[in-house]
N, CA, C and O atoms as CSV, one atom per row, in Angstrom:
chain,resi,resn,atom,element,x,y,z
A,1,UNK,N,N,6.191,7.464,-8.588
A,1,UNK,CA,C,5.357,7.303,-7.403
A,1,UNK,C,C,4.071,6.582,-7.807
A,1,UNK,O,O,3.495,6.877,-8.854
A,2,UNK,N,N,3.653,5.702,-7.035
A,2,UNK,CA,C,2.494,4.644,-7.598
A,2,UNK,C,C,1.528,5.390,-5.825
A,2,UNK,O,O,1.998,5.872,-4.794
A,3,UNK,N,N,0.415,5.181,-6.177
A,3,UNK,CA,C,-0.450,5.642,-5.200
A,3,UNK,C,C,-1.723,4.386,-5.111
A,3,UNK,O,O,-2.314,4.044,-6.136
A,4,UNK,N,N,-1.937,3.970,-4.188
A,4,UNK,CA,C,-2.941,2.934,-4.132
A,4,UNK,C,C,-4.174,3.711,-2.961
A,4,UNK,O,O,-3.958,4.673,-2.223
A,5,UNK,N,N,-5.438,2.942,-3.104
A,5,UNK,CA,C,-6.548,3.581,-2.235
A,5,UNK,C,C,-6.980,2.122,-1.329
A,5,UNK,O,O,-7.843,1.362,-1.769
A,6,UNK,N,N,-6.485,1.937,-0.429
A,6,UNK,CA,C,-6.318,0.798,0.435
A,6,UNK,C,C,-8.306,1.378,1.430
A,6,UNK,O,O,-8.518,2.065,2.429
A,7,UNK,N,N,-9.151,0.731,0.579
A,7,UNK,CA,C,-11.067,1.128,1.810
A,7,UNK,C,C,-10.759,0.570,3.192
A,7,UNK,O,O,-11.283,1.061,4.192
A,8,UNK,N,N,-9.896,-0.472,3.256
A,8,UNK,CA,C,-10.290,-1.245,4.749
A,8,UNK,C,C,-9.157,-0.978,5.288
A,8,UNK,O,O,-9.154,-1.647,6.322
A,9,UNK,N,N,-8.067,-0.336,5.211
A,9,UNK,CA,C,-6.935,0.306,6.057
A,9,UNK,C,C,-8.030,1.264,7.045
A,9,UNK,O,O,-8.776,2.218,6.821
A,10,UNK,N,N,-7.730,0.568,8.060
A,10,UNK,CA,C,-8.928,1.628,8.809
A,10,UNK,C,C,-8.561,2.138,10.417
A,10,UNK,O,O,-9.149,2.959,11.120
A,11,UNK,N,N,-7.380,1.330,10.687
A,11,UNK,CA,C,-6.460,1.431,11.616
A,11,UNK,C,C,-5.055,1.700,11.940
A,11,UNK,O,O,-4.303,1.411,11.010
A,12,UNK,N,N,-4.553,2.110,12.855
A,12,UNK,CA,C,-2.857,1.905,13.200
A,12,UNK,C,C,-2.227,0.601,12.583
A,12,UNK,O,O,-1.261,0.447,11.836
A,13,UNK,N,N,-2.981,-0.156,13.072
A,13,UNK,CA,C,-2.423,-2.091,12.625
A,13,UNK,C,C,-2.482,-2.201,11.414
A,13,UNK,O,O,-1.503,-2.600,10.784
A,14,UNK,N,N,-3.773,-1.837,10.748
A,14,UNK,CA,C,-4.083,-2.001,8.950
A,14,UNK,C,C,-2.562,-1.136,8.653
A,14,UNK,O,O,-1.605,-1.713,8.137
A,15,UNK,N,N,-2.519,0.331,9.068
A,15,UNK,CA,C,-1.210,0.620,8.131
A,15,UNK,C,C,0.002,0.091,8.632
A,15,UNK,O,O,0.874,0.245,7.777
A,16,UNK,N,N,0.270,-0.256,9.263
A,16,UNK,CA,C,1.557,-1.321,9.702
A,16,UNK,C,C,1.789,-2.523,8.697
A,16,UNK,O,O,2.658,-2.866,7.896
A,17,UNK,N,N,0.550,-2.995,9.155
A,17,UNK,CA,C,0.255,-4.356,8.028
A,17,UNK,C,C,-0.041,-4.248,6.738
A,17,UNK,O,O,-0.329,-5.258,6.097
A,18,UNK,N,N,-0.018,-3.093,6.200
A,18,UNK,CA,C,0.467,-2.651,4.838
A,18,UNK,C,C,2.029,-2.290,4.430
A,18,UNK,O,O,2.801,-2.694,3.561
A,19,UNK,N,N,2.095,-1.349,5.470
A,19,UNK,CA,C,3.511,-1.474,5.227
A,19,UNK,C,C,4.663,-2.443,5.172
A,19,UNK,O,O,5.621,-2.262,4.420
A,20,UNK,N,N,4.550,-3.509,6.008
A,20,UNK,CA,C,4.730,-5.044,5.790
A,20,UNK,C,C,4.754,-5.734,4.805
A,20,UNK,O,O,5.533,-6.687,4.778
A,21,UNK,N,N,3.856,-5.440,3.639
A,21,UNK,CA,C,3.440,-5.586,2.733
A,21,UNK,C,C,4.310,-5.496,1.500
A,21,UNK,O,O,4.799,-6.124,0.560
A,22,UNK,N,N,4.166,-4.040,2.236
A,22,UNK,CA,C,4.753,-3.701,0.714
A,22,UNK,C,C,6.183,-3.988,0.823
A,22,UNK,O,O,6.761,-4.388,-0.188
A,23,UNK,N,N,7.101,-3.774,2.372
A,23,UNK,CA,C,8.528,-3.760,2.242
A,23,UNK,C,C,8.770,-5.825,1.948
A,23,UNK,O,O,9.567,-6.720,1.665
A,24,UNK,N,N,8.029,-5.647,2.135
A,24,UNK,CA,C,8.210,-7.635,1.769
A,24,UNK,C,C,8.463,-7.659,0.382
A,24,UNK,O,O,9.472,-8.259,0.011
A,25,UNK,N,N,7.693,-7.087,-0.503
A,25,UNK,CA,C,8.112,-6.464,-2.251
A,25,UNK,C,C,9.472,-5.965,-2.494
A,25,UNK,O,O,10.362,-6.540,-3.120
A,26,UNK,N,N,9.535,-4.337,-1.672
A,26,UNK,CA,C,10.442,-3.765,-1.545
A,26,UNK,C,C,11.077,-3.019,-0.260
A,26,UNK,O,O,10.402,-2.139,0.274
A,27,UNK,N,N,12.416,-3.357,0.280
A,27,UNK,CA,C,12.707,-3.254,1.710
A,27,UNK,C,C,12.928,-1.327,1.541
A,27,UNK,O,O,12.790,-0.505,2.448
A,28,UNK,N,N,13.231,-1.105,0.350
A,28,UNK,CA,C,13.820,0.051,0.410
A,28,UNK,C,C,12.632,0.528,-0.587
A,28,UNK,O,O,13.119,0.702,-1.704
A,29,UNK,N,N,11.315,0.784,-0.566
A,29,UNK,CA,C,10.861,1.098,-1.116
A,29,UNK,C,C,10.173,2.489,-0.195
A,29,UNK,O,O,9.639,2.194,0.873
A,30,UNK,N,N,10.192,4.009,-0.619
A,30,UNK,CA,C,9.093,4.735,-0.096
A,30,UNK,C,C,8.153,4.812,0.402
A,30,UNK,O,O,7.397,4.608,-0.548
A,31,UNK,N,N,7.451,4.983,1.353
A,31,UNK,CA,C,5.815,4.976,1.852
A,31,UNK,C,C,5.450,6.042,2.569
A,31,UNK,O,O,6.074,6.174,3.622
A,32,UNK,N,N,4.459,7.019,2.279
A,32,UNK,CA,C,3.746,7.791,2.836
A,32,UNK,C,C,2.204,6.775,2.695
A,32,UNK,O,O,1.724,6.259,1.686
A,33,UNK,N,N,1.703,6.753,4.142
A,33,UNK,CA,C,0.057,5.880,4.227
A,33,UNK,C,C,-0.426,7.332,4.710
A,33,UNK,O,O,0.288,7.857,5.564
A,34,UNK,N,N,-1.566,8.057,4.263
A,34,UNK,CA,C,-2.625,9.094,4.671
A,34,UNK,C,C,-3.738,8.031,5.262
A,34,UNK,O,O,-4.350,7.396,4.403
A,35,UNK,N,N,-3.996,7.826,6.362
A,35,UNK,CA,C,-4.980,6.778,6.922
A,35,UNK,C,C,-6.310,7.137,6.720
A,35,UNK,O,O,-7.186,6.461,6.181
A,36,UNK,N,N,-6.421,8.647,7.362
A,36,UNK,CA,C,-7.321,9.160,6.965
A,36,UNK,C,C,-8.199,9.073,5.190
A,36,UNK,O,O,-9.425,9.177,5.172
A,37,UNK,N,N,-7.626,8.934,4.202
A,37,UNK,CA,C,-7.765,8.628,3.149
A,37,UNK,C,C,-7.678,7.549,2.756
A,37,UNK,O,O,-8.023,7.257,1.611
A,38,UNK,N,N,-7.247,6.779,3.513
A,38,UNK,CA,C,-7.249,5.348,2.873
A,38,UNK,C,C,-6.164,5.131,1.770
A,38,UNK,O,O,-6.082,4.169,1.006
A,39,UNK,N,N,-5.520,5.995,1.830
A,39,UNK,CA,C,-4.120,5.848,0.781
A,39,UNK,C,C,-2.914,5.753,1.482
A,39,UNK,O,O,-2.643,6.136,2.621
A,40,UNK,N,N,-1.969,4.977,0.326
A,40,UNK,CA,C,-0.785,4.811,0.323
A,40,UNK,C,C,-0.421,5.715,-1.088
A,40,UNK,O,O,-1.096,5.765,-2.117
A,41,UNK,N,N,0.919,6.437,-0.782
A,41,UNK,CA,C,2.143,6.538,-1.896
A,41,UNK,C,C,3.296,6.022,-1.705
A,41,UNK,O,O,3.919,6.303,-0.682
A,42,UNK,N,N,3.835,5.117,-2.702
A,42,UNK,CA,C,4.889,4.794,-1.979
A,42,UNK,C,C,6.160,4.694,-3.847
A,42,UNK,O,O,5.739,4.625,-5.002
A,43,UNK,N,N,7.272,4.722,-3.493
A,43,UNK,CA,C,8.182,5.275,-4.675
A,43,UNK,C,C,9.085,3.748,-4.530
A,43,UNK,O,O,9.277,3.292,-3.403
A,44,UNK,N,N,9.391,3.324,-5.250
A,44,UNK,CA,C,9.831,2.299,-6.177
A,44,UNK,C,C,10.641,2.153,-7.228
A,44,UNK,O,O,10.454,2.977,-8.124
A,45,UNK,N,N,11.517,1.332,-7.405
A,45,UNK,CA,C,11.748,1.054,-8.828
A,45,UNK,C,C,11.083,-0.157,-9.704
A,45,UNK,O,O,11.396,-0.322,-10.883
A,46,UNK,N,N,9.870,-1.223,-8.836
A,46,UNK,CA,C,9.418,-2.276,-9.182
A,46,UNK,C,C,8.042,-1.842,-9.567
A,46,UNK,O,O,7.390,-0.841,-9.273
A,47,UNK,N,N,7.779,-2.932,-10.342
A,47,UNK,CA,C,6.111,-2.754,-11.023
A,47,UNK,C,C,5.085,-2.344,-10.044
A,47,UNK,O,O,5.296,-2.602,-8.859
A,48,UNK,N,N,4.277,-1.892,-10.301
A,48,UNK,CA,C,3.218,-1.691,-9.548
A,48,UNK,C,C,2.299,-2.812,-9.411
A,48,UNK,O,O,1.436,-2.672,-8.544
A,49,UNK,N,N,2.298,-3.958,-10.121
A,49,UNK,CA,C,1.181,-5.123,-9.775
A,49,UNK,C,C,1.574,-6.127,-9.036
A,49,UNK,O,O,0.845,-7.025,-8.615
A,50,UNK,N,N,3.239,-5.954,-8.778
A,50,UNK,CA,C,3.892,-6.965,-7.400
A,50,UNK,C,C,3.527,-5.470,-6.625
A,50,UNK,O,O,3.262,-4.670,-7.522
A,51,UNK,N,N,3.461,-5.059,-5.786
A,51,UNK,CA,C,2.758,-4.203,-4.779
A,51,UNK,C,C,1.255,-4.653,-4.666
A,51,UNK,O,O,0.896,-5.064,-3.562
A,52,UNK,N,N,0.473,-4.624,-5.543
A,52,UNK,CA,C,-0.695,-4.754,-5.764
A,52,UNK,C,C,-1.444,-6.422,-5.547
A,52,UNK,O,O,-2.576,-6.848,-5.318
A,53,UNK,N,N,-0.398,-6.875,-5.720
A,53,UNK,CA,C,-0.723,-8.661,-5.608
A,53,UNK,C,C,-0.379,-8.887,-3.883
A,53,UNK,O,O,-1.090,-9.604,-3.179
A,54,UNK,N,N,1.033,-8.019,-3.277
A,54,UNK,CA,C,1.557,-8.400,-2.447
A,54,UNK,C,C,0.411,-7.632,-1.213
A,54,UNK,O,O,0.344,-8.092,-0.074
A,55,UNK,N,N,-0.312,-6.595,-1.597
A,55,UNK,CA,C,-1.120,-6.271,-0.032
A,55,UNK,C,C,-2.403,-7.031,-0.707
A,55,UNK,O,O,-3.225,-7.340,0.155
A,56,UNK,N,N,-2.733,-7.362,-1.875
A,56,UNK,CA,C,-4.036,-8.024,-1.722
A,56,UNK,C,C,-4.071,-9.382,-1.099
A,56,UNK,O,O,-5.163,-9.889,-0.843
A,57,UNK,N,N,-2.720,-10.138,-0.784
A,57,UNK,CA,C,-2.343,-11.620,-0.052
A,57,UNK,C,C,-2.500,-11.120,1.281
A,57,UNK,O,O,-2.755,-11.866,2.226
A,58,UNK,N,N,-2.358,-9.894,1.384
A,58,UNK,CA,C,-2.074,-9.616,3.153
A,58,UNK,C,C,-3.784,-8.905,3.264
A,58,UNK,O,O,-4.129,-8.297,4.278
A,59,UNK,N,N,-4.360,-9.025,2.532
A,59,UNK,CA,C,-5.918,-8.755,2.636
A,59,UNK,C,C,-6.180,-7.555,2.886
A,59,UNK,O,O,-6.889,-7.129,3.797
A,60,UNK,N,N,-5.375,-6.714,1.742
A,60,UNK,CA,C,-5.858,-4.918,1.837
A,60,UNK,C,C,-5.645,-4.975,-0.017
A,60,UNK,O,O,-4.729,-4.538,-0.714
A,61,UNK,N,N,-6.677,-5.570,-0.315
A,61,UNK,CA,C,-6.901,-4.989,-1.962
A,61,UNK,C,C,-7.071,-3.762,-2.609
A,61,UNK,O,O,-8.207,-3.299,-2.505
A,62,UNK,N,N,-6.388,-3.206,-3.149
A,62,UNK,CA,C,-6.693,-1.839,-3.545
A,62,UNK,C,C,-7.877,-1.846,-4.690
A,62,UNK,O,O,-8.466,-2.849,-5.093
A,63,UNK,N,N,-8.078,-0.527,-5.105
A,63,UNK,CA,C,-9.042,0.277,-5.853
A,63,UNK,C,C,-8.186,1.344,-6.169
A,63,UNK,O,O,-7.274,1.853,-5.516
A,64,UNK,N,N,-8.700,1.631,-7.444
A,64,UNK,CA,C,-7.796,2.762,-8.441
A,64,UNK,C,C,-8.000,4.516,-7.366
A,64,UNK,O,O,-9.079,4.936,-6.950
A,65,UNK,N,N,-6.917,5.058,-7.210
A,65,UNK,CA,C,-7.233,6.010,-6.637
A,65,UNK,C,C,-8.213,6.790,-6.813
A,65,UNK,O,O,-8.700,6.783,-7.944
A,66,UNK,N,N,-8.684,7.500,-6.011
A,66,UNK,CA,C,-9.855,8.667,-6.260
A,66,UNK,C,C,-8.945,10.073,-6.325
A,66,UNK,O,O,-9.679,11.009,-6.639
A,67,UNK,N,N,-7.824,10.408,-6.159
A,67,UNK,CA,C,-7.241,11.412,-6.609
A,67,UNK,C,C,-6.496,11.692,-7.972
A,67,UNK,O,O,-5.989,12.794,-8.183
């Protein structure tokens, strides 16, 4: 499980458009988004820096979790 801290997910649309994101990486990949927190978890079998490259193109850059 890779966990990212998405600051500007700040809406319904932001987590949509993350999730977009990430299934563009991986179609079958896991996602729990806590909006409220500004996090994603999401489970994988691919690297974590194609996730990480793929929502920072869609303009939700992460930051190392705070949990």
């Amino acid at each position: 499980m890779t966990t990212f801290n998405i600051p500007n997910m700040s809406c319904g649309g932001c987590a949509r458009s993350v999730t977009r994101a990430i299934q563009s990486v991986d179609a079958d990949a896991r996602i729990v988004i806590d909006q409220s927190r500004r996090e994603v978890e999401l489970t994988s079998g691919l690297p974590r820096d194609r996730f990480a490259s793929a929502l920072a193109a869609a303009g939700f850059p992460v930051v190392p979790a705070t949990s």
